[in-house]
DRENPA-3360 file (N, C-alpha, C; in nm, 2 decimals, always signed):
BEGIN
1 = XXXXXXXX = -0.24/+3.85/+0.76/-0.14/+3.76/+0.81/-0.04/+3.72/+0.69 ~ +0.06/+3.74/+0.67/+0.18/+3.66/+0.60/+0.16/+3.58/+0.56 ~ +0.21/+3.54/+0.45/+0.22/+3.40/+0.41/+0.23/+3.27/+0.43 ~ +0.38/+3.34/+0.50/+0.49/+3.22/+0.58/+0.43/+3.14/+0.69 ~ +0.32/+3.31/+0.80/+0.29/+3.24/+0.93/+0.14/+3.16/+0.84 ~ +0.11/+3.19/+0.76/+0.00/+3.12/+0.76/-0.01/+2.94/+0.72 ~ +0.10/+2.95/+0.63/+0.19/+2.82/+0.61/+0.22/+2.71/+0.73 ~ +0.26/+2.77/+0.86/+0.33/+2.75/+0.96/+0.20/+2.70/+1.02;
9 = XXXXXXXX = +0.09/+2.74/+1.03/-0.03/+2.69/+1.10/-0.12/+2.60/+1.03 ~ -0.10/+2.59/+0.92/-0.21/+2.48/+0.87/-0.11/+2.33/+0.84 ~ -0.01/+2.34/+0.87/+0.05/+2.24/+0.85/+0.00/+2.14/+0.87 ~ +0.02/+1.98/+0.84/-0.04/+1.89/+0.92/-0.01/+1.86/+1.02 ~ -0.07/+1.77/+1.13/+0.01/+1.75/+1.24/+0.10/+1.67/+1.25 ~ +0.11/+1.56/+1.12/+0.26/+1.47/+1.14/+0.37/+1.55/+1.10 ~ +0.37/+1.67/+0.98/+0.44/+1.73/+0.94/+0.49/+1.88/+1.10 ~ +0.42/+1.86/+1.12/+0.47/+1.97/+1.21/+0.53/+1.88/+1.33;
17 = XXXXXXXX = +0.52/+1.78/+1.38/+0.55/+1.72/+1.48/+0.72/+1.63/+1.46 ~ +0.72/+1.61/+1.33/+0.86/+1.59/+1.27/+0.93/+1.68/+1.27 ~ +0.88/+1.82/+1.22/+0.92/+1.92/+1.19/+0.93/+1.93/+1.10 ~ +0.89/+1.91/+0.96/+0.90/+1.85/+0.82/+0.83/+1.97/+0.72 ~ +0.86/+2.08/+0.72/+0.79/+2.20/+0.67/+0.91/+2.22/+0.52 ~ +0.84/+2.25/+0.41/+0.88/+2.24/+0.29/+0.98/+2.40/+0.31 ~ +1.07/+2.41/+0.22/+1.11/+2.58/+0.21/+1.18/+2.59/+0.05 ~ +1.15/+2.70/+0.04/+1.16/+2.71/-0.15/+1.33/+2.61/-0.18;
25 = XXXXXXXX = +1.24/+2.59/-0.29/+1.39/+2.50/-0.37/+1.50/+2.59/-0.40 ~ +1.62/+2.59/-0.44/+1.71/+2.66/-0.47/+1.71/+2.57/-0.65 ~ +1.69/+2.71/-0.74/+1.74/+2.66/-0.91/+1.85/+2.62/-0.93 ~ +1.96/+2.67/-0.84/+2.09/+2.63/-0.91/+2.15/+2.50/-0.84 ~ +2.08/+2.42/-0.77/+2.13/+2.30/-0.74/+2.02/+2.18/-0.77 ~ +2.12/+2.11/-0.86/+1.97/+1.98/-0.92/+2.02/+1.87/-0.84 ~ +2.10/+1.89/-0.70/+2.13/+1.75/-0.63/+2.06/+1.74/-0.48 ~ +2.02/+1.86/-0.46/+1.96/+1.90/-0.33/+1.83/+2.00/-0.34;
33 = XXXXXXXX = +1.70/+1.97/-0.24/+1.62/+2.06/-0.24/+1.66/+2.07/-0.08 ~ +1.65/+2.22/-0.05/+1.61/+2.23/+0.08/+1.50/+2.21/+0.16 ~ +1.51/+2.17/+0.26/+1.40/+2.13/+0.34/+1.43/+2.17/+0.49 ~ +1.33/+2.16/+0.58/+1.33/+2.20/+0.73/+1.40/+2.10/+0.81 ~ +1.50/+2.13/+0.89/+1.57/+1.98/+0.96/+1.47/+1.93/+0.99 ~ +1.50/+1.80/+1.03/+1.40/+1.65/+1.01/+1.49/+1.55/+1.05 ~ +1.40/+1.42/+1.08/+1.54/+1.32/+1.07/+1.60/+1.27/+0.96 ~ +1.68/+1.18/+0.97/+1.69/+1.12/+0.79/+1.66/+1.04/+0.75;
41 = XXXXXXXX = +1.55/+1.07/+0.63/+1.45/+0.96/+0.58/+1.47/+0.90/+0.44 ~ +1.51/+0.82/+0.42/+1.48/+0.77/+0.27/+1.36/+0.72/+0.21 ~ +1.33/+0.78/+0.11/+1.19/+0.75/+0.04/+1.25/+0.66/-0.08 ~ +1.17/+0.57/-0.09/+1.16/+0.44/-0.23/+1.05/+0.43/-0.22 ~ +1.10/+0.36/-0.37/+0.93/+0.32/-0.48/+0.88/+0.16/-0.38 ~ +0.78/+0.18/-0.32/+0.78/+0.05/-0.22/+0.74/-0.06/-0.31 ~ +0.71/-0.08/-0.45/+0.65/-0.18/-0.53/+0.81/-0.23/-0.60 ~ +0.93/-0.17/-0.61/+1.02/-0.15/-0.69/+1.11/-0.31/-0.62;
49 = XXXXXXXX = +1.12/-0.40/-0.66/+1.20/-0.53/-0.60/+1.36/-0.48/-0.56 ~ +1.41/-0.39/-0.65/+1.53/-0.31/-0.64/+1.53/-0.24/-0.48 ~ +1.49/-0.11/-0.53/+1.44/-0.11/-0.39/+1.43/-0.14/-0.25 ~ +1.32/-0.23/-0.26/+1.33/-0.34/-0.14/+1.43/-0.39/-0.08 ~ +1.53/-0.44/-0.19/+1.66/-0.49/-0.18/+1.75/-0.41/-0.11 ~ +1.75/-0.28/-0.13/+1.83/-0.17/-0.10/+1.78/-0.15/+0.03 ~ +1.61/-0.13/+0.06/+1.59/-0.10/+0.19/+1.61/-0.23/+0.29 ~ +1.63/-0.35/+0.24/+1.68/-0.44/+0.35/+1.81/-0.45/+0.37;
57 = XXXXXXXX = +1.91/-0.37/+0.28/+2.02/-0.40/+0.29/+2.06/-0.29/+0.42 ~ +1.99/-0.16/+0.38/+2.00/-0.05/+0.48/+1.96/-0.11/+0.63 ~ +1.85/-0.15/+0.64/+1.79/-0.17/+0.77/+1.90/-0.29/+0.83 ~ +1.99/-0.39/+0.75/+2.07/-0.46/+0.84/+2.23/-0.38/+0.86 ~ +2.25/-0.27/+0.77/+2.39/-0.18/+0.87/+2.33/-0.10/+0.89 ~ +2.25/-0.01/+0.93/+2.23/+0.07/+1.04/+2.22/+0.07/+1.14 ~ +2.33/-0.01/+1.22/+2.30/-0.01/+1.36/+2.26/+0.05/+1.43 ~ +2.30/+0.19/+1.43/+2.20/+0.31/+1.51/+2.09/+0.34/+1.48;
65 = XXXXXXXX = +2.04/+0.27/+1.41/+1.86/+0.29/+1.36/+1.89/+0.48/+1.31 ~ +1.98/+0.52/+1.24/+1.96/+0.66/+1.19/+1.89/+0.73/+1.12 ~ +1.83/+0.57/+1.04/+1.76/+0.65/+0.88/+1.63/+0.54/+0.94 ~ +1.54/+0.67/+0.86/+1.37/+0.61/+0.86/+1.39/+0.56/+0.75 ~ +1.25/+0.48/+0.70/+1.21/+0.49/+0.59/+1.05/+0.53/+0.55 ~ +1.03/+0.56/+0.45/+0.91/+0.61/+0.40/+0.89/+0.57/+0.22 ~ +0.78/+0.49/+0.21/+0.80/+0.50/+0.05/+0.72/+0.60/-0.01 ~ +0.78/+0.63/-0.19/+0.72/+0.75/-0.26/+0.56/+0.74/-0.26;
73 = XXXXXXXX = +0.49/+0.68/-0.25/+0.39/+0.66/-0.24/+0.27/+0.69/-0.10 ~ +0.36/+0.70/-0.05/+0.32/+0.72/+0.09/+0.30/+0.88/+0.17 ~ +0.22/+0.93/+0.26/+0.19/+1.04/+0.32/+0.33/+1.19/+0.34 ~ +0.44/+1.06/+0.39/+0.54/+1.17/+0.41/+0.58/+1.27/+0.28 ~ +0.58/+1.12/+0.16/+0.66/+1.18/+0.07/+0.56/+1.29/-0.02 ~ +0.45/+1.27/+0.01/+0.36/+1.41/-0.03/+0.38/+1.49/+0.00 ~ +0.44/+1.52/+0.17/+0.45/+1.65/+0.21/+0.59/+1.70/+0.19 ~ +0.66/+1.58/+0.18/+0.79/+1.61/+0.15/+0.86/+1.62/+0.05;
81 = XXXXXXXX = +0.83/+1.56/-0.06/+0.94/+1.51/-0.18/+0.83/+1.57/-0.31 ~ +0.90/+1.68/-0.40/+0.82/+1.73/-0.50/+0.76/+1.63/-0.56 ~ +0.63/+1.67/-0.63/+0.50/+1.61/-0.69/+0.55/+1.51/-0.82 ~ +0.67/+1.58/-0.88/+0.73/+1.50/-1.03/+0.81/+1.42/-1.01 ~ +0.88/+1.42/-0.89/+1.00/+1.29/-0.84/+0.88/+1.18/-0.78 ~ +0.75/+1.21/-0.73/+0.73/+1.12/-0.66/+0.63/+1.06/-0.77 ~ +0.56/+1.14/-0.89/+0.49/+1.04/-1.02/+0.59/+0.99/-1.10 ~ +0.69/+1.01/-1.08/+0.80/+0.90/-1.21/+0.85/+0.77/-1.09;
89 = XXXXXXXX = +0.85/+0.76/-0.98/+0.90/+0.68/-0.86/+0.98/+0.64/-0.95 ~ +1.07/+0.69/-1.01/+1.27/+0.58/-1.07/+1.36/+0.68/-0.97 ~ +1.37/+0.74/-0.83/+1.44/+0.75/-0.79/+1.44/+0.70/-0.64 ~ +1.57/+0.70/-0.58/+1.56/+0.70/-0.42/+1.59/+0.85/-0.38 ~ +1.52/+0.92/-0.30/+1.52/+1.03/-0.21/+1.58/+1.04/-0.06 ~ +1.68/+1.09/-0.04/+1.69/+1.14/+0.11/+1.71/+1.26/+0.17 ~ +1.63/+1.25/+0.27/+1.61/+1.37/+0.33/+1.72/+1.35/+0.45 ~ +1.79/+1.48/+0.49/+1.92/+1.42/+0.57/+1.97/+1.59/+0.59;
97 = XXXXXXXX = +1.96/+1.65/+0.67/+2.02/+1.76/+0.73/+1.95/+1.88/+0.66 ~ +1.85/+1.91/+0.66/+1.76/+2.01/+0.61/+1.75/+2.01/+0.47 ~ +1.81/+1.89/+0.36/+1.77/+1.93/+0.26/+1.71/+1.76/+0.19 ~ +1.69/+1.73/+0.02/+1.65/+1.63/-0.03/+1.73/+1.62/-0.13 ~ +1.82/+1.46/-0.13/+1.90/+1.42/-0.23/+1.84/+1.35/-0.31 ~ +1.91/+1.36/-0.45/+1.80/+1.26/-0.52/+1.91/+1.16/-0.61 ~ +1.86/+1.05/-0.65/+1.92/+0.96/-0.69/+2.07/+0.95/-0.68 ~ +2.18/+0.95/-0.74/+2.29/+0.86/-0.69/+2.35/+0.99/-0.59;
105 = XXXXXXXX = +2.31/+1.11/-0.54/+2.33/+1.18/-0.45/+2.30/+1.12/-0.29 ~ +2.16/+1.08/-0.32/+2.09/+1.01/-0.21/+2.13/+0.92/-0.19 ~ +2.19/+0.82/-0.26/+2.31/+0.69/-0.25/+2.38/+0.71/-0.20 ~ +2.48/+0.78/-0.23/+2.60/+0.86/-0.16/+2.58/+0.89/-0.02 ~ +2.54/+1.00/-0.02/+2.47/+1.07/+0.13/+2.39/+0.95/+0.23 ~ +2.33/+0.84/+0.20/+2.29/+0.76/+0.28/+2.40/+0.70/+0.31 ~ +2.48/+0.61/+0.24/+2.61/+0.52/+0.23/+2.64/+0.58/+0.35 ~ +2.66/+0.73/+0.36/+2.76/+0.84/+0.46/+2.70/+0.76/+0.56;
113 = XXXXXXXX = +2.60/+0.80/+0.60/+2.50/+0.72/+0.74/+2.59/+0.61/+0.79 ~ +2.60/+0.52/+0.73/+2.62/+0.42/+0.77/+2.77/+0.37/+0.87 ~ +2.81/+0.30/+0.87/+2.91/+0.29/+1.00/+3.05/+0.20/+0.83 ~ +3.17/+0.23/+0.91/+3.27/+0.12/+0.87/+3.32/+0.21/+0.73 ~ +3.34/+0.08/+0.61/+3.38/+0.06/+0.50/+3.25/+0.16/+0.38 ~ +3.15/+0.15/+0.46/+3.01/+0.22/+0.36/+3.04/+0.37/+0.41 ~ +3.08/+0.42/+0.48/+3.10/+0.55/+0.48/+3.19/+0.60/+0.40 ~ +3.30/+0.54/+0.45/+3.41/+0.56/+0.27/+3.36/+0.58/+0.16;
121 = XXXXXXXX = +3.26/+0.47/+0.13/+3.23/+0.42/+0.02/+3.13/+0.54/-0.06 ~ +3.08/+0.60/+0.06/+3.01/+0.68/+0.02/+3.03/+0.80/+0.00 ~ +3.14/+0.83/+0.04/+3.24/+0.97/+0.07/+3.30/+0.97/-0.10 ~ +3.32/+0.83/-0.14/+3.41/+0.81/-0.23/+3.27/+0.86/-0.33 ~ +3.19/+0.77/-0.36/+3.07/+0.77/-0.42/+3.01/+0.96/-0.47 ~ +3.06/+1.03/-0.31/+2.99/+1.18/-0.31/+3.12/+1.27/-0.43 ~ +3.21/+1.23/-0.46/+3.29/+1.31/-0.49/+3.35/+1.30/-0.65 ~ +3.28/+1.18/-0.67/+3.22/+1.17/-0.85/+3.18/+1.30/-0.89;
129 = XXXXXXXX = +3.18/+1.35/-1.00/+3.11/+1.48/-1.04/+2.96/+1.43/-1.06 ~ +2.84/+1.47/-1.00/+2.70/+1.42/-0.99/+2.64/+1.36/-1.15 ~ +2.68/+1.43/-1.29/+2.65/+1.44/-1.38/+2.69/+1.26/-1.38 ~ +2.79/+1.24/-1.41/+2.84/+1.12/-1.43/+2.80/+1.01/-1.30 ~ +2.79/+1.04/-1.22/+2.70/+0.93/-1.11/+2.60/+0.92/-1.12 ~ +2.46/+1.02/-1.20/+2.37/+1.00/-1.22/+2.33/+0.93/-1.39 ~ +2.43/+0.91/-1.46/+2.44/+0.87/-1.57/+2.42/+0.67/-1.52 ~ +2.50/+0.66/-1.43/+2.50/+0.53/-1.39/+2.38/+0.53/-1.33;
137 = XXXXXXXX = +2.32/+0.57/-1.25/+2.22/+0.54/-1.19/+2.04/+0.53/-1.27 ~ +2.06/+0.60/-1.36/+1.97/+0.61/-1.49/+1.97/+0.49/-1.54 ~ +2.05/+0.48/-1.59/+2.11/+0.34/-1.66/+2.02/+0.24/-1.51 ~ +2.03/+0.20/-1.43/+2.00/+0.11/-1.35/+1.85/+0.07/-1.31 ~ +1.83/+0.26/-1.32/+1.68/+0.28/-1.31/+1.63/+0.23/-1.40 ~ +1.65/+0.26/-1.52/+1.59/+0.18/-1.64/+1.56/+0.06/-1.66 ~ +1.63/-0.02/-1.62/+1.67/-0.21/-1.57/+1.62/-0.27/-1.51 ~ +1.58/-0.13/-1.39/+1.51/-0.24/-1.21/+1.43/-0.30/-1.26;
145 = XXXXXXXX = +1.31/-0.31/-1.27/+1.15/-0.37/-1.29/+1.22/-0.46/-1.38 ~ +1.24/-0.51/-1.45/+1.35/-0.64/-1.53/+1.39/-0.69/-1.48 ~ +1.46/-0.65/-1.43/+1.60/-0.74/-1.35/+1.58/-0.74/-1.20 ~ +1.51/-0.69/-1.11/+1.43/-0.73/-0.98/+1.29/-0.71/-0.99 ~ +1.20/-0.69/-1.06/+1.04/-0.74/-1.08/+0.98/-0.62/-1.01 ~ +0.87/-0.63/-1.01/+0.77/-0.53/-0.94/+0.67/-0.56/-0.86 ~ +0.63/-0.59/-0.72/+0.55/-0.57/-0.64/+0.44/-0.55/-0.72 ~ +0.29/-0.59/-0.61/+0.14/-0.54/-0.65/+0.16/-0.42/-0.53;
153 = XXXXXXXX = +0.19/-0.45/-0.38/+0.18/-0.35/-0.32/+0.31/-0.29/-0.22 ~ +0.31/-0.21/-0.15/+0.43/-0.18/-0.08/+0.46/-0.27/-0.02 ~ +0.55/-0.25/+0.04/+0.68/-0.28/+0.11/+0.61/-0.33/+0.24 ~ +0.58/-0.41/+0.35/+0.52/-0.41/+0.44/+0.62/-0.45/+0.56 ~ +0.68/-0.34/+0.63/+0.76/-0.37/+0.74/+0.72/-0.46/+0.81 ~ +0.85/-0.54/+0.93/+0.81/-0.65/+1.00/+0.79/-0.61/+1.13 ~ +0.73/-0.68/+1.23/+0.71/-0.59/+1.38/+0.81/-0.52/+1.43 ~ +0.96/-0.59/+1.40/+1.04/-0.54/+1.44/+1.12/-0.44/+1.37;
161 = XXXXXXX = +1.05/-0.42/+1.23/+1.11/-0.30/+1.18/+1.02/-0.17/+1.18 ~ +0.89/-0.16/+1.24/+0.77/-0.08/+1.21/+0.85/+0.04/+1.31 ~ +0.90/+0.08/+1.38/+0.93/+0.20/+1.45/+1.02/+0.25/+1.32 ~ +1.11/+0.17/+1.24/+1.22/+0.24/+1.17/+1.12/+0.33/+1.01 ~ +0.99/+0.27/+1.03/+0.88/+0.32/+0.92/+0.82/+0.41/+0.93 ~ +0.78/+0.51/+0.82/+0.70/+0.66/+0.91/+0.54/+0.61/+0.80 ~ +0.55/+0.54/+0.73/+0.38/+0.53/+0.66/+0.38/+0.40/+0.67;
% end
């Protein structure tokens, strides 16, 4: 048997039922991994107070409930988000049209999600040269736990936000 079909069969069953199946990274792009269409999910550090902030600010403009969420710590992001992004958790991850953005990419590209003035914003945001938008976002990462604190445990969605959650 193949590789590939053998891959295809032992998957887990949340991963296959998402559709969430990994497929080789591409070297020459450090802003995107490819991945299997999916919905679009953002993964955070669910302890990160930063973070948090960011994921409540998402969950109140998303009016079309577009984007999941999932933190790095969590099941999805095992199957989904490489093993070294998810032991340093200083980024946000999104998964969003078959592939994974990472840090001020994944900002960008989520922003897009959203409805209004944040779509702009994020169009504006996407067309920075990545080098220099990730320079800022470094800088921030380095800060968060300072300047918004750190959690003992994740993030614990509310009744009414638990469908928008995958772990």
């Amino acid at each position: 048997m193949p590789e590939s079909s053998k891959a295809s069969v032992i998957l887990p069953m949340r991963q296959r039922f998402l559709g969430l199946s990994k497929v080789k990274e591409r070297k020459n792009d450090k802003m995107a991994t490819a991945v299997a269409p999916h919905p679009s999910i953002v993964f955070f550090d669910g302890v990160c107070g930063l973070c948090n902030h960011t994921v409540n600010f998402l969950l109140a403009r998303d009016q079309q409930a577009v984007l999941k969420f999932a933190p790095l710590q969590g099941e999805t992001a095992a199957q989904l988000v490489p093993d070294q992004v998810r032991k340093n958790l200083n980024t946000f991850v999104f998964a969003h049209a078959g592939r994974l953005y990472y840090r001020s990419g994944a900002m960008a590209r989520i922003l897009m999600q959203l409805s209004g003035g944040w779509r702009i914003l994020g169009a504006l945001l996407w067309v920075i040269p990545w080098p220099l938008r990730d320079l800022g976002y470094r800088m921030v990462a380095a800060l968060r736990y300072r300047l918004f604190g750190k959690s003992e445990a994740c993030r614990l969605p509310t009744p009414e936000e638990r469908s928008r959650f995958l772990d």
